[in-house]
N, C-alpha and C positions, 0 to 999 in steps of 0.2 A: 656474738656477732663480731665478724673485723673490722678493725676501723683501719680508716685509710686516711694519713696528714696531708692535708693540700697547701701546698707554702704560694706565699701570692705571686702571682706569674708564672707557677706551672699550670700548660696543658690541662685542662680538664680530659680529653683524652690518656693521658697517661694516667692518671690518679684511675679513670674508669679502668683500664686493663691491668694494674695494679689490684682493686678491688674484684674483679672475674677471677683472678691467678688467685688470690686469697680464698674466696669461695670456692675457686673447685680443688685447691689445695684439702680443705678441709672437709667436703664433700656436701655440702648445703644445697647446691642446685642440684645433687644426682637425688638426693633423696625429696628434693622439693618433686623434682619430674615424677620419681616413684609414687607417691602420694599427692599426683594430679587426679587420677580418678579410683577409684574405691571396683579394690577387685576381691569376687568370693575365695572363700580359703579352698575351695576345689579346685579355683583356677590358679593359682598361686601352689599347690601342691603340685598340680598336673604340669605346672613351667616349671619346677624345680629338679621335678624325674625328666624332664627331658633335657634339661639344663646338663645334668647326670651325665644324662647317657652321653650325649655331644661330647664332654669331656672323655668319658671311658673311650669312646670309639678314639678322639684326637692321641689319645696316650698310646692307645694300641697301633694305630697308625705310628707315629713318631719312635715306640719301639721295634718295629718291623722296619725302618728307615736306618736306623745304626747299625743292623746287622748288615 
């Protein structure tokens, strides 16, 4: 967990966006969000092959663009 020094008479505010920039530096809130609810492994399969293809089509797209 990060910790954050709060020296007397700084901001409380700055100490808090200080501690957000540390968390999502290190990724704590993206995988807190991911494991907000409880998903089946069919469905975590089936966004992974789509996840896939989105990518494959993006690249192909983006090589037809250089030419």
């Amino acid at each position: 967990m990060p910790h954050v020094k709060v020296r007397i008479g700084d901001p409380l505010e700055k100490a808090l966006r200080i501690l957000k920039k540390k968390l999502d530096k290190e990724g704590i809130l993206k995988s807190a969000k991911n494991h907000r609810f409880y998903d089946k492994p069919s469905i975590k399969k089936r966004a992974k092959s789509k996840a896939a293809k989105k990518r494959e089509k993006r690249a192909k797209i983006a090589a037809r663009r250089k030419y």
